[in-house]
N, CA, C and O atoms as CSV, one atom per row, in Angstrom:
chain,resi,resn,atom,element,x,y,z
A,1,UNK,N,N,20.908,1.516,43.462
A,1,UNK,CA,C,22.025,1.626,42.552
A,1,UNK,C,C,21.631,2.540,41.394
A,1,UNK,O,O,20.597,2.588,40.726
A,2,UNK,N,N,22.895,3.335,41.348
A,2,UNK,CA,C,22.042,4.179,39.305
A,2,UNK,C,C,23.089,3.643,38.585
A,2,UNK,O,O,24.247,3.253,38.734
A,3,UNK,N,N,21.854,3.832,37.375
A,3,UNK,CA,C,22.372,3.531,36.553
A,3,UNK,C,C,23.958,3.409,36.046
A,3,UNK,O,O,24.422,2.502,35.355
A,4,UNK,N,N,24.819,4.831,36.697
A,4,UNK,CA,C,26.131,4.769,35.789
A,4,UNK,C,C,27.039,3.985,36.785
A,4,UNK,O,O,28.247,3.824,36.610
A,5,UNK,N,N,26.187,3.420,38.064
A,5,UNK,CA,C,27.360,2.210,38.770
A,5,UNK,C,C,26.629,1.485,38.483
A,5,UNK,O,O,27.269,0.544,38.951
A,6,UNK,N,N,25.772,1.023,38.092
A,6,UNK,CA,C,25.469,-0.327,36.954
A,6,UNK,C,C,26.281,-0.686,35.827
A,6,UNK,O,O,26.590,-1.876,35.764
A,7,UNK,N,N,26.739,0.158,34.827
A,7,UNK,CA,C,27.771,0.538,34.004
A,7,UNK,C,C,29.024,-0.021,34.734
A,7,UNK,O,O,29.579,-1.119,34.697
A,8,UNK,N,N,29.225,0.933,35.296
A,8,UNK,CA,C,30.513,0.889,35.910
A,8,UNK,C,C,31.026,-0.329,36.228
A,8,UNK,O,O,32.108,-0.665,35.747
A,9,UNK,N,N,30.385,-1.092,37.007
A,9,UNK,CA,C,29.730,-2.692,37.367
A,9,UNK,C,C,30.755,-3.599,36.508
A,9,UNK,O,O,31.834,-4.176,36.644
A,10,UNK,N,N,29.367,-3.281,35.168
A,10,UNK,CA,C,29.744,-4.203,33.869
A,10,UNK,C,C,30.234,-3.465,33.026
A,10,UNK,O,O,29.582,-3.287,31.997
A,11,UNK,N,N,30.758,-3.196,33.090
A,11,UNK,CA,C,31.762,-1.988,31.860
A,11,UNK,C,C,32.703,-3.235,30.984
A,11,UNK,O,O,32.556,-3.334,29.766
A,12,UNK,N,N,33.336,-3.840,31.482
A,12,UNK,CA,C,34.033,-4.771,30.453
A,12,UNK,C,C,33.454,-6.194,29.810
A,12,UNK,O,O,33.855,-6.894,28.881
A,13,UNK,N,N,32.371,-6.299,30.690
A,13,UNK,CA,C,31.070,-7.408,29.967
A,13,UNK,C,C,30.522,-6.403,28.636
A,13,UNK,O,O,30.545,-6.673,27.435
A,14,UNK,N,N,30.204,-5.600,29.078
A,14,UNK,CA,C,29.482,-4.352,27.926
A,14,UNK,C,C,30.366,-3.905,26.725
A,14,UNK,O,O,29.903,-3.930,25.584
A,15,UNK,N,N,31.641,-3.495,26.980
A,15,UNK,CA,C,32.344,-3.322,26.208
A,15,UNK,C,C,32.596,-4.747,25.188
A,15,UNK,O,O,32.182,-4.602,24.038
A,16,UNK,N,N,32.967,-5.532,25.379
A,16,UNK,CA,C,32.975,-7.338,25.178
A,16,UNK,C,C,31.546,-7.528,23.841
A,16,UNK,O,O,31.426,-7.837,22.656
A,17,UNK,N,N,30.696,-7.105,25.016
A,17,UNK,CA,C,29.504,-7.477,23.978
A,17,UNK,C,C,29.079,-6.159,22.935
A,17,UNK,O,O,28.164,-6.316,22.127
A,18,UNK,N,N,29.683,-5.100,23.009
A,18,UNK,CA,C,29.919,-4.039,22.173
A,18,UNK,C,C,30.719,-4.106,21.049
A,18,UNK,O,O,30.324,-3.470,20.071
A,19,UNK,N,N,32.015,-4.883,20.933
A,19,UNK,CA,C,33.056,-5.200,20.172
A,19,UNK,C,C,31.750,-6.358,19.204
A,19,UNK,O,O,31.415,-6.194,18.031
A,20,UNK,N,N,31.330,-7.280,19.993
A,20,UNK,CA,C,31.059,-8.669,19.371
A,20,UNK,C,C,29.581,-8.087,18.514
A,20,UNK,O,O,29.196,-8.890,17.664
A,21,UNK,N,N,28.730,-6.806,18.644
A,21,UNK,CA,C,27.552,-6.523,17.767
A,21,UNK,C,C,26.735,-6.906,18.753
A,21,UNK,O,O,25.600,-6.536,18.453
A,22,UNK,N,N,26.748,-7.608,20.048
A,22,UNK,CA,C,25.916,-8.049,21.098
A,22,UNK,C,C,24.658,-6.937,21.632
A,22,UNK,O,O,24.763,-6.407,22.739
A,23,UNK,N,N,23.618,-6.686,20.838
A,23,UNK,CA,C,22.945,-5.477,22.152
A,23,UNK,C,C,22.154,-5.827,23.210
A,23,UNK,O,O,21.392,-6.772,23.005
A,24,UNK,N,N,22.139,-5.402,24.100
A,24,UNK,CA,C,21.500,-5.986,25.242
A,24,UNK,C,C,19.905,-6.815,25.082
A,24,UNK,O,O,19.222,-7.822,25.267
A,25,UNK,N,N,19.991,-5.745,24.693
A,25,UNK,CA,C,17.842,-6.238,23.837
A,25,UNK,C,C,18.174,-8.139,23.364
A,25,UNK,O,O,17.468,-9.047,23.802
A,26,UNK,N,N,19.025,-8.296,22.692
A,26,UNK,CA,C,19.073,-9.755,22.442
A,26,UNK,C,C,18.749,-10.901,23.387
A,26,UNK,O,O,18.403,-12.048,23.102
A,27,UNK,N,N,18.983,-10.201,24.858
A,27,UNK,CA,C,18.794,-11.434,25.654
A,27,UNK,C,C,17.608,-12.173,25.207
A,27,UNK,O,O,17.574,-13.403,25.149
A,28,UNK,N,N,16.082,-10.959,24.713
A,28,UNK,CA,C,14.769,-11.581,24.524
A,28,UNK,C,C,14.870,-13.164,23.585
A,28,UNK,O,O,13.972,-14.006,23.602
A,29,UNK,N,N,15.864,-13.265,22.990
A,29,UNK,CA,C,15.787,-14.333,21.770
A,29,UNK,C,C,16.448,-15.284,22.550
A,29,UNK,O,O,15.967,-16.360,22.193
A,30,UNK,N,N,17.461,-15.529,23.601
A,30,UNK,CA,C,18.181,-16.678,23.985
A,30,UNK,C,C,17.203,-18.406,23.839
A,30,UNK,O,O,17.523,-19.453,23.276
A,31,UNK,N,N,16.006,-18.032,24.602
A,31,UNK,CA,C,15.458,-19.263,24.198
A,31,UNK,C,C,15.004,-19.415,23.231
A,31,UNK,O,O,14.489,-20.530,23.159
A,32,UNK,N,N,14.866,-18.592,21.991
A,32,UNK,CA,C,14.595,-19.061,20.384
A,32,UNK,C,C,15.626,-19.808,20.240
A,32,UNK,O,O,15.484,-20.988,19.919
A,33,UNK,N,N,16.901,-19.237,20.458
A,33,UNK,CA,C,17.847,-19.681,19.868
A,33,UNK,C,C,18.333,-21.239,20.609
A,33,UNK,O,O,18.828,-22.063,19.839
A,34,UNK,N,N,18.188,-21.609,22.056
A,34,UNK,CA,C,18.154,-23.047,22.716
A,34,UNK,C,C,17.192,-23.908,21.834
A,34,UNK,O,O,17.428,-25.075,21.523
A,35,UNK,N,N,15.955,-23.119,21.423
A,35,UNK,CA,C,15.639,-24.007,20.520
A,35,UNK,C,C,15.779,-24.403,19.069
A,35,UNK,O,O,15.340,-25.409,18.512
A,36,UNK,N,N,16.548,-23.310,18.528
A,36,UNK,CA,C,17.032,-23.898,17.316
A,36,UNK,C,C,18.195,-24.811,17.266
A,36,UNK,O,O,18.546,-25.473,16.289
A,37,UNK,N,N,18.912,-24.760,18.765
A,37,UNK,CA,C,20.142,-25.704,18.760
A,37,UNK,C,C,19.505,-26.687,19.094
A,37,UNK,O,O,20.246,-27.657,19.253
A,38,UNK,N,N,18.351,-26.910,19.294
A,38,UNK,CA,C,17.607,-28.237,19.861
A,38,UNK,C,C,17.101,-28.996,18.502
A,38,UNK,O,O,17.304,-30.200,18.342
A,39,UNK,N,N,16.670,-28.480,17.886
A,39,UNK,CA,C,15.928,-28.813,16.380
A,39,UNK,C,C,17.057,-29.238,15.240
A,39,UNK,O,O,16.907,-30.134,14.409
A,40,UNK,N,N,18.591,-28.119,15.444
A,40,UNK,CA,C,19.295,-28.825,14.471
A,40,UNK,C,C,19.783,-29.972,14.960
A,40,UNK,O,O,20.192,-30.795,14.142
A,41,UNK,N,N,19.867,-30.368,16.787
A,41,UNK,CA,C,20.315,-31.200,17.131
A,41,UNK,C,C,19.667,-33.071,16.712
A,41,UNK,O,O,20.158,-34.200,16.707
A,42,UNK,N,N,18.424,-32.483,16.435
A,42,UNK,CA,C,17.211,-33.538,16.000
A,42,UNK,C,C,17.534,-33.590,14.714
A,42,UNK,O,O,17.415,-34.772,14.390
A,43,UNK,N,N,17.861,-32.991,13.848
A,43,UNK,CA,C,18.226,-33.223,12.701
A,43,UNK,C,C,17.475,-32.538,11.748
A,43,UNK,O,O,17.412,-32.782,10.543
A,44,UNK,N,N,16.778,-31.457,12.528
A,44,UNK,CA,C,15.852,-30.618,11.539
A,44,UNK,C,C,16.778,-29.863,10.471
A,44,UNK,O,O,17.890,-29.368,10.658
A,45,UNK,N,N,16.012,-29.913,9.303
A,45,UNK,CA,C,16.529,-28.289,8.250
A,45,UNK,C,C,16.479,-27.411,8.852
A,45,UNK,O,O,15.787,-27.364,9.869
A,46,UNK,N,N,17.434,-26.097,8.277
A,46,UNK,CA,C,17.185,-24.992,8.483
A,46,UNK,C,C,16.485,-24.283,8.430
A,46,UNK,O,O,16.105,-23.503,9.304
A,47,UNK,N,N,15.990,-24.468,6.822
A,47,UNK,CA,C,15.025,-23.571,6.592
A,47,UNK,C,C,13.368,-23.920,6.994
A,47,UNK,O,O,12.350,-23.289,6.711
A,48,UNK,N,N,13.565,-25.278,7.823
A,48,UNK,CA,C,12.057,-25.838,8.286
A,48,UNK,C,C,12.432,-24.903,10.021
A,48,UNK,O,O,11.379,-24.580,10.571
A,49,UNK,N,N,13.443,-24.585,10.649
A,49,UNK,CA,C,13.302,-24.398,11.824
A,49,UNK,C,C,13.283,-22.660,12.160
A,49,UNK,O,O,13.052,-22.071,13.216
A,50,UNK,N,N,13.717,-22.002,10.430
A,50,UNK,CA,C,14.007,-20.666,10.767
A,50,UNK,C,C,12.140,-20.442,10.644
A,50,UNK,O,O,11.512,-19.851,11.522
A,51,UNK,N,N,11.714,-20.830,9.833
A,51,UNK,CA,C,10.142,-20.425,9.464
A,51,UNK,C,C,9.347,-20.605,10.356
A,51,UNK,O,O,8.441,-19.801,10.577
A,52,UNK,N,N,9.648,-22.427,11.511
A,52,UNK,CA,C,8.657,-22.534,12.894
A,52,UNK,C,C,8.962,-21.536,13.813
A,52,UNK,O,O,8.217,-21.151,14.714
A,53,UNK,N,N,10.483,-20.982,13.468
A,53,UNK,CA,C,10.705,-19.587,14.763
A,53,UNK,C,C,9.917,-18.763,14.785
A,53,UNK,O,O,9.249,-18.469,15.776
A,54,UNK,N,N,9.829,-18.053,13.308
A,54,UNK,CA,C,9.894,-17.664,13.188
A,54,UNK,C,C,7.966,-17.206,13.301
A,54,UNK,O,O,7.533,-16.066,13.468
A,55,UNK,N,N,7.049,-18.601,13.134
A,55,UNK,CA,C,5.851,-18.271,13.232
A,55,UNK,C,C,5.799,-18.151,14.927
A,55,UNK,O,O,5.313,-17.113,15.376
A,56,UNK,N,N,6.282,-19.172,15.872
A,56,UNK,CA,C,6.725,-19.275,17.069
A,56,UNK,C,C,6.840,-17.922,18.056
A,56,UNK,O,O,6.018,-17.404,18.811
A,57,UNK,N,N,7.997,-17.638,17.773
A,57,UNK,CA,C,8.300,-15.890,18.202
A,57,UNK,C,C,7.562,-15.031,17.463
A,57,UNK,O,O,7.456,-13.876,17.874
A,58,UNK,N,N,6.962,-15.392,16.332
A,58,UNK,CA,C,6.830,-13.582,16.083
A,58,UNK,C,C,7.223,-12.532,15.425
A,58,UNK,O,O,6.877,-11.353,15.353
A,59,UNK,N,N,8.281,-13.424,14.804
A,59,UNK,CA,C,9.423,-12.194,14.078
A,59,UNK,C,C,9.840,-12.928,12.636
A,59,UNK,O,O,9.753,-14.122,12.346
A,60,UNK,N,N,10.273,-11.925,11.914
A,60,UNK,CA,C,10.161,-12.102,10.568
A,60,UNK,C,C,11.654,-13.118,10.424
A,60,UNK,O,O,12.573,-13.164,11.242
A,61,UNK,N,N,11.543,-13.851,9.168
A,61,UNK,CA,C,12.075,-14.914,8.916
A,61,UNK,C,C,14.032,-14.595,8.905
A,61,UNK,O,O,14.958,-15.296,9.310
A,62,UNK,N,N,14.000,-13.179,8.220
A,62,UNK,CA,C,15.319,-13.209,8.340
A,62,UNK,C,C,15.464,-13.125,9.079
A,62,UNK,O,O,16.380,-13.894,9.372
A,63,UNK,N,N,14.833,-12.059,10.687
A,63,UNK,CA,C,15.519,-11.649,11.568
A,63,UNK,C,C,15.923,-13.354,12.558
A,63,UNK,O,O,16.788,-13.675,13.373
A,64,UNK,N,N,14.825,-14.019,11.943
A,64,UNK,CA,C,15.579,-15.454,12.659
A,64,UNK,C,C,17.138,-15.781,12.265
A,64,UNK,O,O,17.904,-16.280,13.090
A,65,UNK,N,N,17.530,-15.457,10.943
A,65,UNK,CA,C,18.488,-16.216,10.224
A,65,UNK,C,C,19.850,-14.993,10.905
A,65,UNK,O,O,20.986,-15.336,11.230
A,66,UNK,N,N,19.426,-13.932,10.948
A,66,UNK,CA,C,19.675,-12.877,11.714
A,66,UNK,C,C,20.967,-13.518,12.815
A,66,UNK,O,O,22.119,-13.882,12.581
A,67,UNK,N,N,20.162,-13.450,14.077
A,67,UNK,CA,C,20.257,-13.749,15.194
A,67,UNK,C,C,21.075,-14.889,15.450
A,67,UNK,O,O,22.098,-14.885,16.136
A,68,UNK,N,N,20.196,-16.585,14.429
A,68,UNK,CA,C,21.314,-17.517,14.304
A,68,UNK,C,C,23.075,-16.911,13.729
A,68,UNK,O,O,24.197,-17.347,13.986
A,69,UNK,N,N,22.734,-16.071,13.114
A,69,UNK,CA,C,24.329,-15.953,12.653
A,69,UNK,C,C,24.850,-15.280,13.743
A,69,UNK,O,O,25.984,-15.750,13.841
A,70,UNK,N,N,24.735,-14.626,14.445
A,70,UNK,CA,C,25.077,-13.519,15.207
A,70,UNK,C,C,25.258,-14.212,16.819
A,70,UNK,O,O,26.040,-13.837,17.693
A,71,UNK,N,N,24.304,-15.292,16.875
A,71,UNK,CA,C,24.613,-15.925,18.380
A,71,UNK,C,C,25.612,-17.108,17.398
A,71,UNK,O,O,26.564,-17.600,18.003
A,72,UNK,N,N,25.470,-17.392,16.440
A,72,UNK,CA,C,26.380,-18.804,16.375
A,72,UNK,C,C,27.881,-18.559,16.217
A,72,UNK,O,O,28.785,-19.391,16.135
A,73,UNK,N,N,27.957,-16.644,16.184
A,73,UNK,CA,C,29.494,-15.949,15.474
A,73,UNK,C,C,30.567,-16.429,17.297
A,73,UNK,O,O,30.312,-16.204,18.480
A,74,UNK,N,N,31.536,-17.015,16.707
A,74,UNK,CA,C,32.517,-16.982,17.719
A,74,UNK,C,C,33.476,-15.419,18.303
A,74,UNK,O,O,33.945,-14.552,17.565
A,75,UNK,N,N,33.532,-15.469,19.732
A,75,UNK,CA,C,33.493,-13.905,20.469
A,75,UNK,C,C,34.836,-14.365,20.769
A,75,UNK,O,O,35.085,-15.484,21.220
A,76,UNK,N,N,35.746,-13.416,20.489
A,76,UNK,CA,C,37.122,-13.740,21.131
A,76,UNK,C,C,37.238,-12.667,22.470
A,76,UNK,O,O,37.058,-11.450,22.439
A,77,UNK,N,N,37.540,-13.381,23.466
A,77,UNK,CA,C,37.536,-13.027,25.102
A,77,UNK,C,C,38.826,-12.773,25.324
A,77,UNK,O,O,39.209,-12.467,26.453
């Protein structure tokens, strides 16, 4: 397959997640983010779960606070 019938493929998934700020690269964080819905689900703080991400993954503290806003933003379909 090339690339532009890969596209072609997902052209309205892509577009979707183009509108919503979605870039593909994000998939890498999905399980940060299962686990921050896991931690607030426990009843953790925020700011205790953005900082364990944040030593956790690897990545700097906002880009945790980042990401939570951005996966928690509602996508109209």
């Amino acid at each position: 397959m090339k690339a532009f019938e890969l596209l072609m493929v997902n052209k309205n998934v892509l577009e979707l997640m183009s509108s919503a700020s979605i870039e593909v690269s994000d998939i890498k964080y999905i399980e940060m983010y299962k686990e921050y819905e896991r931690m607030v689900s426990a009843g953790h703080k925020k700011t205790y779960i953005t900082q364990y991400l944040s030593d956790e993954y690897q990545v700097n503290v906002r880009t945790v606070y980042r990401l939570i806003n951005k996966f928690s933003h509602q996508v109209k379909v």
